[in-house]
C-alpha positions in Angstrom: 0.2 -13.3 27.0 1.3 -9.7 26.5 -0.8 -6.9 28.3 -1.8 -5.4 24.8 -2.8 -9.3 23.7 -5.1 -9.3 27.2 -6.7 -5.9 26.7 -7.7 -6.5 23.1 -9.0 -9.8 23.8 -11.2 -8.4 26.6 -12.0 -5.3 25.0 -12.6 -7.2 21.4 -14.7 -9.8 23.1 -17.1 -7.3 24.8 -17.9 -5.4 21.8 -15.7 -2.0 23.3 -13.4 -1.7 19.9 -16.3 -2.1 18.2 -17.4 0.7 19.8 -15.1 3.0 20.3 -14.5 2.7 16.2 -18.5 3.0 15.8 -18.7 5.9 18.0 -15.5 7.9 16.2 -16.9 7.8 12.6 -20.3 8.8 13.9 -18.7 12.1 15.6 -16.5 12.9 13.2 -18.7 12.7 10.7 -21.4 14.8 12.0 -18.7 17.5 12.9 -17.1 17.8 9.3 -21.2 18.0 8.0 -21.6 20.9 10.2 -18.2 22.6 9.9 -18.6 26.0 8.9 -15.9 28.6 9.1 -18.3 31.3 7.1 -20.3 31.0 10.2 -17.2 31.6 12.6 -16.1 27.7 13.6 -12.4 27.4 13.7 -9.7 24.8 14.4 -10.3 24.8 18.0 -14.4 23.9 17.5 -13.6 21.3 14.8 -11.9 19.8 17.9 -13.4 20.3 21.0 -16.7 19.1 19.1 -15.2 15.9 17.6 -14.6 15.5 21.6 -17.9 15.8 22.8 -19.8 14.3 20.3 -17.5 11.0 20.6 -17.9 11.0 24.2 -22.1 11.5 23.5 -21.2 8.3 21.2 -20.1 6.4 23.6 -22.7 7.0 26.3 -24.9 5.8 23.4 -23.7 2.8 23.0 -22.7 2.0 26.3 -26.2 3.2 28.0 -24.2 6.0 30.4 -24.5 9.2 31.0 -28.1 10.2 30.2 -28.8 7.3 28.3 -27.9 5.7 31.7 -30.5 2.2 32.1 -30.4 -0.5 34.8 -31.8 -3.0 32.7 -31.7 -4.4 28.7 -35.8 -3.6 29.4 -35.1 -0.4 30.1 -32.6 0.1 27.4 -34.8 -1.3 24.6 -37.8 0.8 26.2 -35.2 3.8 25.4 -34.5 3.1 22.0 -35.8 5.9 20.6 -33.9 8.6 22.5 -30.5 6.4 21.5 -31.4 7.2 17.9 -32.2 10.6 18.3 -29.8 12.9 16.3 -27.8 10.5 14.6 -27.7 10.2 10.9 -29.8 7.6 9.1 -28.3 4.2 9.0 -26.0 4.9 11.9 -27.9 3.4 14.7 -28.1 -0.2 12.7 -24.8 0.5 13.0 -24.5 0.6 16.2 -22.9 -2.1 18.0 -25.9 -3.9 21.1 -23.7 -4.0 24.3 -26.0 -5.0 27.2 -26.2 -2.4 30.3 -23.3 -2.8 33.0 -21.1 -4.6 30.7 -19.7 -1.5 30.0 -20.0 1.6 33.4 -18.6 5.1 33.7 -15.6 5.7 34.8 -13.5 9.5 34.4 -10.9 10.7 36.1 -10.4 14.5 37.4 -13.3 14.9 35.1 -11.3 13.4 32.3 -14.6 11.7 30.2 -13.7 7.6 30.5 -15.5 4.4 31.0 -14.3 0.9 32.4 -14.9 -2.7 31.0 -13.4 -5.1 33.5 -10.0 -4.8 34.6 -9.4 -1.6 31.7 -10.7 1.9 31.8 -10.2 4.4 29.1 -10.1 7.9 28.4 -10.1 10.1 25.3 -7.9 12.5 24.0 -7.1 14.0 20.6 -3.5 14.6 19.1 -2.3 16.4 15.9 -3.0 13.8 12.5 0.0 12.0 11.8 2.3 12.6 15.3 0.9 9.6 17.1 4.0 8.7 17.7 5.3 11.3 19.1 2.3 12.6 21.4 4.0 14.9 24.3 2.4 13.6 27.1 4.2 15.2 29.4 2.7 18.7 28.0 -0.7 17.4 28.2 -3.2 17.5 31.5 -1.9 16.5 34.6 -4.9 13.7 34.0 -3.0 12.5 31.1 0.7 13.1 32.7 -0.5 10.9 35.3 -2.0 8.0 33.2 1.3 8.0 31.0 3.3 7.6 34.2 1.3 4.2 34.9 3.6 1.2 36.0 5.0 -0.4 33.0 3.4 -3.4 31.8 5.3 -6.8 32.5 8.1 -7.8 30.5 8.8 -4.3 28.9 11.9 -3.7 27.8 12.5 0.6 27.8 15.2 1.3 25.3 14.3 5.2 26.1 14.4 5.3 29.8 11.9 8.0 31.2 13.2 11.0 33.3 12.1 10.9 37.1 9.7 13.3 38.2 11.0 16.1 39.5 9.4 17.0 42.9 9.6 20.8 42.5 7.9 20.4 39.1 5.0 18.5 39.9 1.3 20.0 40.1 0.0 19.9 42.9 -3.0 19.4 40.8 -1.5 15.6 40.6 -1.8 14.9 43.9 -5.8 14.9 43.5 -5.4 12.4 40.7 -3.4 9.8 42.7 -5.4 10.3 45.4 -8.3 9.8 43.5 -6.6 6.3 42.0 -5.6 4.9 45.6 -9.3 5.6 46.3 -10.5 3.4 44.3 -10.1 0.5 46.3 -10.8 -3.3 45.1 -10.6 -1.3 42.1 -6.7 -0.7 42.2 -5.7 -3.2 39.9 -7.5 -0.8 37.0 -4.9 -0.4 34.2 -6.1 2.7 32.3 -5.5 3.0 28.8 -6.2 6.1 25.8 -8.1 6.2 23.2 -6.6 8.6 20.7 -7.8 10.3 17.7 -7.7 12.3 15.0 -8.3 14.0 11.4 -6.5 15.2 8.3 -9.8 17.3 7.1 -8.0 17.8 3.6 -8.6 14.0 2.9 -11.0 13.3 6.0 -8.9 10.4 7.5 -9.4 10.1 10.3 -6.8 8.0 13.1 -7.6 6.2 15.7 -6.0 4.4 18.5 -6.2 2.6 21.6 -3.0 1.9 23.9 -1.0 2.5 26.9 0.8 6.3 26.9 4.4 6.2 28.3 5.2 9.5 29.6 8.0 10.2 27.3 9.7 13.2 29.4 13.0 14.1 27.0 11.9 12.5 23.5 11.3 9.0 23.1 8.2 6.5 22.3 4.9 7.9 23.2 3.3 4.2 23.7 4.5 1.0 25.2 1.9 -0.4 23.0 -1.2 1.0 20.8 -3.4 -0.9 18.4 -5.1 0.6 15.2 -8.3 0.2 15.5 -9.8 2.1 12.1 -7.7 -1.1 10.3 -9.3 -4.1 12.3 -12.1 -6.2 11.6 -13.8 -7.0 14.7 -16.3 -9.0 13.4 -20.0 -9.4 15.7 -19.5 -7.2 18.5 -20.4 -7.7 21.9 -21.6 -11.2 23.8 -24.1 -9.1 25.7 -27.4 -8.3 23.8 -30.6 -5.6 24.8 -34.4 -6.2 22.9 -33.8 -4.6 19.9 -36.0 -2.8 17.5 -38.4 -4.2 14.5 -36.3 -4.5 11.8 -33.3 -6.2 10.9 -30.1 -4.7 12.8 -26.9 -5.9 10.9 -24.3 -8.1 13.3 -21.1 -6.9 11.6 -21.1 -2.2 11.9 -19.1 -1.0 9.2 -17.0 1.4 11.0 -15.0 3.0 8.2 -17.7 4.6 6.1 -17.6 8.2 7.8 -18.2 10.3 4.6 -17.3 14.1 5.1 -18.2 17.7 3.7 -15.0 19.6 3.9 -14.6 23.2 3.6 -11.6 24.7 5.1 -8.4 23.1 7.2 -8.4 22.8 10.4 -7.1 21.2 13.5 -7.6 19.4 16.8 -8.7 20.8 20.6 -7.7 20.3 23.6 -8.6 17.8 25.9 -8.2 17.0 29.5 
């Protein structure tokens, strides 16, 4: 079995890609509801806030950061607060992942969470150039994670460029320090969630895979996996009390609807 086949199997199983496509509709829709360029938002807030509030998502659903619990007791004793600021309908939405199944995990600050043997971490690209993300003019975070090991059995008809040592950060050191830290944990394989939006339609894209660091042109992925055009079924084996009333099993992720105004583009990340 392929390293993409694994990681989709594990993710899909654990209710992660439910998730992550869960948490991306929710924050891009209430980013497009409150973009305003009257009231000075531009391209750079229509992105750095998609970023935040998908990262807020995810803590959501995965009970971390300050919805951090140690129990499903605790979680469903927290419900409320889950809810809070969402719009209605979106937390029956929500795909019900049990506390711990799913902990946080960044990197140099880089906003990412680890399910088993996988972490991932965010980042946002211009709508349409997937394909040909520049890694190697992103963070050193993301430089670092694109210049991963290759998974087995890949076949690079683009060979990447060695890493010149005189053009390094010395900012990447930290980072692979940081990775050899972790220990029992070394056999993490970290992977990217990336995403995006063409506000004249309000598509959005998004995408989870391995980044290649694609120094002189080439492939930006050894492998990615669409996850706005999956059906991942009932998320999640793990399950926390949940509220009276019905909560449906199967979250339709694509319903994201959007009040556009005026173009504009995605932030940075790190």
């Amino acid at each position: 079995m392929s390293e993409q086949q694994d990681a989709l199997e594990d993710l899909g199983s654990s209710g992660v890609l439910s998730a992550l496509a869960w948490a991306n509709a929710s924050a891009y829709r209430r980013t497009m509801e409150d973009y305003d360029p009257d009231t000075g938002h531009d391209q750079g807030w229509v992105g750095s806030t998609a970023h935040r509030l998908f990262c807020d998502r995810l803590h959501r659903v995965f009970s971390t950061g300050k919805h951090a619990v140690d129990s499903p007791e605790a979680a469903s004793a927290g419900l409320d607060a889950v809810a809070a600021g969402l719009f209605p309908g979106e937390y029956r939405k929500m795909p019900i992942i049990a506390p711990g199944v799913v902990t946080w995990s960044d990197l140099n600050r880089s906003p990412g969470w680890r399910c088993g043997r996988w972490r991932f971490l965010l980042a946002s690209f211009v709508y349409g150039e997937s394909n040909r993300i520049p890694w190697p003019q992103k963070s050193p975070t993301k430089r670092l994670v694109a210049s991963q090991v290759k998974p087995e059995g890949w076949i690079d008809s683009h060979p990447m460029l060695p890493f010149d040592d005189e053009t390094v950060p010395s900012s990447l050191a930290a980072i692979v320090q940081a990775m050899v830290e972790e220990g029992d944990d070394s056999e993490v394989t970290t992977l990217i969630v990336a995403h995006s939006v063409e506000l004249e339609a309000g598509i959005r894209e998004l995408y989870l895979g391995r980044s290649r660091l694609n120094r002189g042109g080439g492939e930006a992925w050894y492998w990615k996996h669409d996850l706005l055009a999956t059906d991942f079924g009932t998320p999640g084996t793990g399950t926390i009390p949940a509220p009276p009333g019905p909560r449906p099993g199967t979250p339709d992720v694509q319903d994201a609807p959007v009040r556009l105004r005026r173009e504009a583009r995605e932030g940075n990340d790190k």
